[in-house]
C-alpha positions as CSV (number, residue, x, y, z in Angstrom):
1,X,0.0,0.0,0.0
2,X,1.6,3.0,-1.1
3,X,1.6,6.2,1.4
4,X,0.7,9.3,-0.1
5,X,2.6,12.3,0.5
6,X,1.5,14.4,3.5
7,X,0.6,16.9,4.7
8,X,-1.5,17.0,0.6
9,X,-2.1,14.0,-1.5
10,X,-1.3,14.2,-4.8
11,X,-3.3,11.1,-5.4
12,X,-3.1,12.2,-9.9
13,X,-1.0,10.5,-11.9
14,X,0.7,13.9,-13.0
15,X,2.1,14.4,-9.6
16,X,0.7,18.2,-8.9
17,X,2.6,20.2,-6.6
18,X,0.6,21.3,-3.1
19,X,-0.3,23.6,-1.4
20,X,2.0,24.2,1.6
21,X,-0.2,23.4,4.6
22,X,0.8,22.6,8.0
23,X,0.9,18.8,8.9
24,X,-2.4,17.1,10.1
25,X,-2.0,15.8,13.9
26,X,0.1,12.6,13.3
27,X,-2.3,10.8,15.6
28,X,-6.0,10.6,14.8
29,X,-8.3,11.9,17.5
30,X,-10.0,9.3,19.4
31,X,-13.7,9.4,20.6
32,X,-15.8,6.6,22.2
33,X,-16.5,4.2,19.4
34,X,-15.1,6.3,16.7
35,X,-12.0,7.7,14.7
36,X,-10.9,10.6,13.1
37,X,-8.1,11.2,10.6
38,X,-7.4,12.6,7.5
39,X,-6.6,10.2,4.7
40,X,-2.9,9.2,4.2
41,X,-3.2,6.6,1.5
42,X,-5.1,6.2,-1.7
43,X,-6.9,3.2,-0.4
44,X,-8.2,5.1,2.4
45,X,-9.3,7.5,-0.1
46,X,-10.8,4.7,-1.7
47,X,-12.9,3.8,1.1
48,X,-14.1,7.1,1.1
49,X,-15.5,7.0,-2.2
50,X,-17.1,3.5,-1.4
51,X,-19.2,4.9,1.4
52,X,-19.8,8.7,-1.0
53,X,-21.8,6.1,-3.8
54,X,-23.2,4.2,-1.4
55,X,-25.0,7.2,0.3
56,X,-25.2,9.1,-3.0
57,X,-26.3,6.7,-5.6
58,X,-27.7,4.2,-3.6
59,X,-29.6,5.9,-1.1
60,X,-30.2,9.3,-2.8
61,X,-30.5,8.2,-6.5
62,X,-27.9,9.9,-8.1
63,X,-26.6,9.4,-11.5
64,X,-23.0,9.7,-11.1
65,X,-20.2,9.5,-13.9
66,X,-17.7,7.6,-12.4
67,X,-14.2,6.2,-13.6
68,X,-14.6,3.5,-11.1
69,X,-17.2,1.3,-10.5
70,X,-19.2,1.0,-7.1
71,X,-17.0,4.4,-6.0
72,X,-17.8,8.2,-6.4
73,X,-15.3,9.8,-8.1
74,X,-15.0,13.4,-9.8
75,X,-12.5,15.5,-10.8
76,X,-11.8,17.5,-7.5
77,X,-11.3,14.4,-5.6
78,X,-7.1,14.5,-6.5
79,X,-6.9,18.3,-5.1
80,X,-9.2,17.6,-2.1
81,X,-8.1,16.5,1.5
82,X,-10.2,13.8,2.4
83,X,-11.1,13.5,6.2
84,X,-12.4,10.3,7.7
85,X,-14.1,8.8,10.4
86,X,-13.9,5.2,11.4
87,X,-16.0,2.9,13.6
88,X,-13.2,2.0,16.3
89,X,-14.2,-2.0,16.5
90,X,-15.1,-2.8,12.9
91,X,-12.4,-0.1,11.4
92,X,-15.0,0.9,8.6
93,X,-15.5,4.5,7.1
94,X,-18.5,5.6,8.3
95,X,-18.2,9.6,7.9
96,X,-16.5,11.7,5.2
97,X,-15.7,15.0,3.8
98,X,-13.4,16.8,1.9
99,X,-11.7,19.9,1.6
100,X,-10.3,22.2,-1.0
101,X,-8.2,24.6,-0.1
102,X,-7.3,27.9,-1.5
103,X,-4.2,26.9,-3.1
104,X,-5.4,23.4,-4.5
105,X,-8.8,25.4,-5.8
106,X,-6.4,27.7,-7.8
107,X,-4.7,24.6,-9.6
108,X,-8.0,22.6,-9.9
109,X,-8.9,25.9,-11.7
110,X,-12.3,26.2,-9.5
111,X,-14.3,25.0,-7.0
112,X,-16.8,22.6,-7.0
113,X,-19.5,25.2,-6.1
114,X,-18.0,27.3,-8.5
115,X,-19.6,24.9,-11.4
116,X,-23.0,25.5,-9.5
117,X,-23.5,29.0,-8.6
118,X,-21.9,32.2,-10.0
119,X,-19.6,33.2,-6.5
120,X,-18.1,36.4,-8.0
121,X,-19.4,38.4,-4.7
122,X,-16.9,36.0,-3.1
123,X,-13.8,36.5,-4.5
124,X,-12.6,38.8,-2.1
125,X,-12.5,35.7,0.7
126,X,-11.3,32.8,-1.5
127,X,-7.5,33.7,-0.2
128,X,-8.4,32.1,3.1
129,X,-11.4,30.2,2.0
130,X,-11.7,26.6,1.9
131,X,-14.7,24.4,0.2
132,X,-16.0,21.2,2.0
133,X,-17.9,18.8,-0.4
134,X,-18.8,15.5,-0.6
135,X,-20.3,15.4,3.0
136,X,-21.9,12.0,4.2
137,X,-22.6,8.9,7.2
138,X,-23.3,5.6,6.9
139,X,-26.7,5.3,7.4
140,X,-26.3,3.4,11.1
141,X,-24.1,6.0,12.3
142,X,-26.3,9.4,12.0
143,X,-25.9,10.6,15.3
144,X,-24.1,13.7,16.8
145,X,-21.2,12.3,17.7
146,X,-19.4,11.5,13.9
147,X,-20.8,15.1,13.1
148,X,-19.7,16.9,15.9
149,X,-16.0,14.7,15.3
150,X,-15.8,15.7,11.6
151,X,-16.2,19.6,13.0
152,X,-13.7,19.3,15.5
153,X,-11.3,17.9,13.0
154,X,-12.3,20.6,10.3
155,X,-12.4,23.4,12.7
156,X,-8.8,22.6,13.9
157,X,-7.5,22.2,10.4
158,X,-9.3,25.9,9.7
159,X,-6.9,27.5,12.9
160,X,-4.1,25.8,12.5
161,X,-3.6,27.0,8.5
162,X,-4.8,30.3,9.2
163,X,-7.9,29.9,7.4
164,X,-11.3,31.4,8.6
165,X,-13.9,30.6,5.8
166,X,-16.0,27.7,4.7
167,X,-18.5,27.5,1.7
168,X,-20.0,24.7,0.2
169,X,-23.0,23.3,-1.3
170,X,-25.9,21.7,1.1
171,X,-28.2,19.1,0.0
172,X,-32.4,18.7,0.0
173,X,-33.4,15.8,-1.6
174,X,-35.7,16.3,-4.1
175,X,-37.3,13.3,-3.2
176,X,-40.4,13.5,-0.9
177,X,-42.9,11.2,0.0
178,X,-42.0,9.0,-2.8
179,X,-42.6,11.9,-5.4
180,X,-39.9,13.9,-6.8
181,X,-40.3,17.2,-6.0
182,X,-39.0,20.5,-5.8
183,X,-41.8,21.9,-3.1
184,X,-39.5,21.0,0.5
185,X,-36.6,23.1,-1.1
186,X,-38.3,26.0,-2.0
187,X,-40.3,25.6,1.4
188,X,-37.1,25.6,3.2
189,X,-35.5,28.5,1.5
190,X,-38.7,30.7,1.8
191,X,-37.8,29.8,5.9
192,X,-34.0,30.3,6.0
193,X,-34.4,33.7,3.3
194,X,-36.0,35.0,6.5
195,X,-33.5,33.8,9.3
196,X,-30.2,32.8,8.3
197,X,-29.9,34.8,4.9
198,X,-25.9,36.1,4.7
199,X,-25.5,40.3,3.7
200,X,-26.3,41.3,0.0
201,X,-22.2,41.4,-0.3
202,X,-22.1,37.6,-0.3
203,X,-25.0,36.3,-2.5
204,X,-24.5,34.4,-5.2
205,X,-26.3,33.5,-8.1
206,X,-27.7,29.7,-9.4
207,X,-26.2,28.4,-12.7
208,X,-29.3,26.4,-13.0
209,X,-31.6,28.0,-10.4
210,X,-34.5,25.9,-8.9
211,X,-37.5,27.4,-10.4
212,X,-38.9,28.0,-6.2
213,X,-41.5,31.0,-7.4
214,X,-43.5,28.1,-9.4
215,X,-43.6,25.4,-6.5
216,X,-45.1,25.6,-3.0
217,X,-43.4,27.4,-0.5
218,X,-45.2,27.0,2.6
219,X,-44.5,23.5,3.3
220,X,-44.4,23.2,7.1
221,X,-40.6,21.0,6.7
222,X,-37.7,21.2,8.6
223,X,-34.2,21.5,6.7
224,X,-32.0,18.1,6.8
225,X,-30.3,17.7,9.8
226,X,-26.5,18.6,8.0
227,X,-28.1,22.2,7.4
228,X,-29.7,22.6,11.0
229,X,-25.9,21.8,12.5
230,X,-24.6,24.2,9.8
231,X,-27.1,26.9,11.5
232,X,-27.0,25.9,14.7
233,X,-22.5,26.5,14.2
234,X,-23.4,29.9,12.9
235,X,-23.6,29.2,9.1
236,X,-25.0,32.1,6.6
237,X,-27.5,30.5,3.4
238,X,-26.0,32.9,0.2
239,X,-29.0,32.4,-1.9
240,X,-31.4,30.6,-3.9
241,X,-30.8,27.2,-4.3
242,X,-29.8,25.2,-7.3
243,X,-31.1,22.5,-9.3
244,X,-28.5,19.7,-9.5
245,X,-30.2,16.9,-11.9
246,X,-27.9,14.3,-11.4
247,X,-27.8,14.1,-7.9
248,X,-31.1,14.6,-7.6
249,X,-30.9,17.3,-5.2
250,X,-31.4,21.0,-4.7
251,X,-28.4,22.6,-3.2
252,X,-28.3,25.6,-1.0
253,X,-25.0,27.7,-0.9
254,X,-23.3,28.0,2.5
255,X,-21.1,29.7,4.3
256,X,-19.6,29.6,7.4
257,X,-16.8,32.0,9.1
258,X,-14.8,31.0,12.0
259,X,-15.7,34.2,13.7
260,X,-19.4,33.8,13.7
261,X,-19.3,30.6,15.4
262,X,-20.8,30.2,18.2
263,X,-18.3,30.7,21.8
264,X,-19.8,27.8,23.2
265,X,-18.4,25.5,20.2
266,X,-15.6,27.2,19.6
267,X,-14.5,26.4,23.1
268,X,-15.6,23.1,22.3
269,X,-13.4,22.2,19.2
270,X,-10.7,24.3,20.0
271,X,-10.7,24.2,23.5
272,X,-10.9,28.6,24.0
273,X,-13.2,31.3,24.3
């Protein structure tokens, strides 16, 4: 099993240089019954992208395009960190993100959100601006705990390289009630538009909006559970969402600024006021 370099992985064939980071903890951070580490090898990669179709395609639906079978894979995936958690007794991935960092965003030549929504309003942050994608459990693990250890990781990687702001692209399903629909999302952005909508500076604009002002907005839903711990960490919603066919989702833009977070989690993950 070849190790990957550290503290990026250049897991391409063309061997890209990276971004100069600091080095990850070498020991993962232990909880009770779980694991946390960033990926070190392209099999633990790999395992990653076992559990992403899994959750994705087989849960979700989605149609991915996918160089290898039974695994998502895209593009961003060879300039991404890739953080993991495991179950402790059976050693299996059973939480994921990843990141892309300013530096590896520049090479990929985008960011993943980029290819969604129009983020010119952003550009002023994306020096210290990372983009976490890919986010997912394994269906018997969906409790606090592998959340709350993926954000302690993630929040510590965000100090320790001097980095203060996080944007990616949340997920509604579009399925509901065993109709596909586009009615929860537009419900839940007419809520969130009200509450948790960032300043006009920082909206962005759909590529392929989700056409809310023709579907029913006054569904009495609650947002998935990944966007009420966004909220909940002080995370900003930066506009309409968009309408991503092949995952069969409708995808809100995030953002989330170490500085609006919350003191009580802060001195959770980080251990200060």
């Amino acid at each position: 099993m070849k190790e990957l370099p550290s503290p990026t992985f250049a897991l391409s064939p063309v061997q890209l240089p990276r971004g100069s980071l600091h080095r990850p903890s070498p020991a993962p951070i232990v909880q009770t019954g779980i694991e946390v580490g960033w990926a070190k090898h392209l099999d633990e990669v790999r395992e990653a992208q076992k559990l992403r179709f899994d959750v994705f395609a087989g849960e979700m639906g989605a149609r991915l395009s996918t160089p290898l079978a039974g695994h998502d894979v895209d593009l961003f995936d060879d300039y991404c960190e890739h953080l993991l958690v495991r179950d402790v007794a059976t050693r299996q991935v059973v939480g994921t993100y990843r990141v892309l960092t300013p530096t590896q965003a520049e090479r990929a030549g985008s960011t993943y959100s980029d290819t969604e929504f129009d983020l010119t309003r952003l550009r002023g942050l994306r020096d210290r601006m990372v983009e976490l994608g890919r986010s997912c459990v394994h269906p018997a693990h969906r409790h606090g705990g592998v959340i709350m250890a993926l954000w302690g990781a993630l929040t510590e990687f965000m100090v320790r390289n001097q980095l203060d702001t996080m944007i990616g692209c949340a997920s509604i399903p579009m399925l509901h009630n065993g109709v596909v629909s586009g009615d929860v999302a537009a419900s839940i952005w007419h809520q969130l538009r009200q509450t948790h909508l960032a300043p006009i500076e920082h909206h962005v604009l759909p590529r392929l909006a989700l056409p809310v002002d023709a579907l029913e907005q006054q569904l009495s839903v609650e947002p998935p559970a990944l966007i009420k711990g966004y909220l909940r960490l002080g995370a900003k919603v930066l506009g309409a969402p968009a309408w991503d066919p092949d995952f069969n989702t409708a995808d809100l833009p995030m953002m989330m600024r170490i500085a609006d977070m919350p003191a009580r989690y802060r001195k959770h993950f980080l251990g200060a006021v």
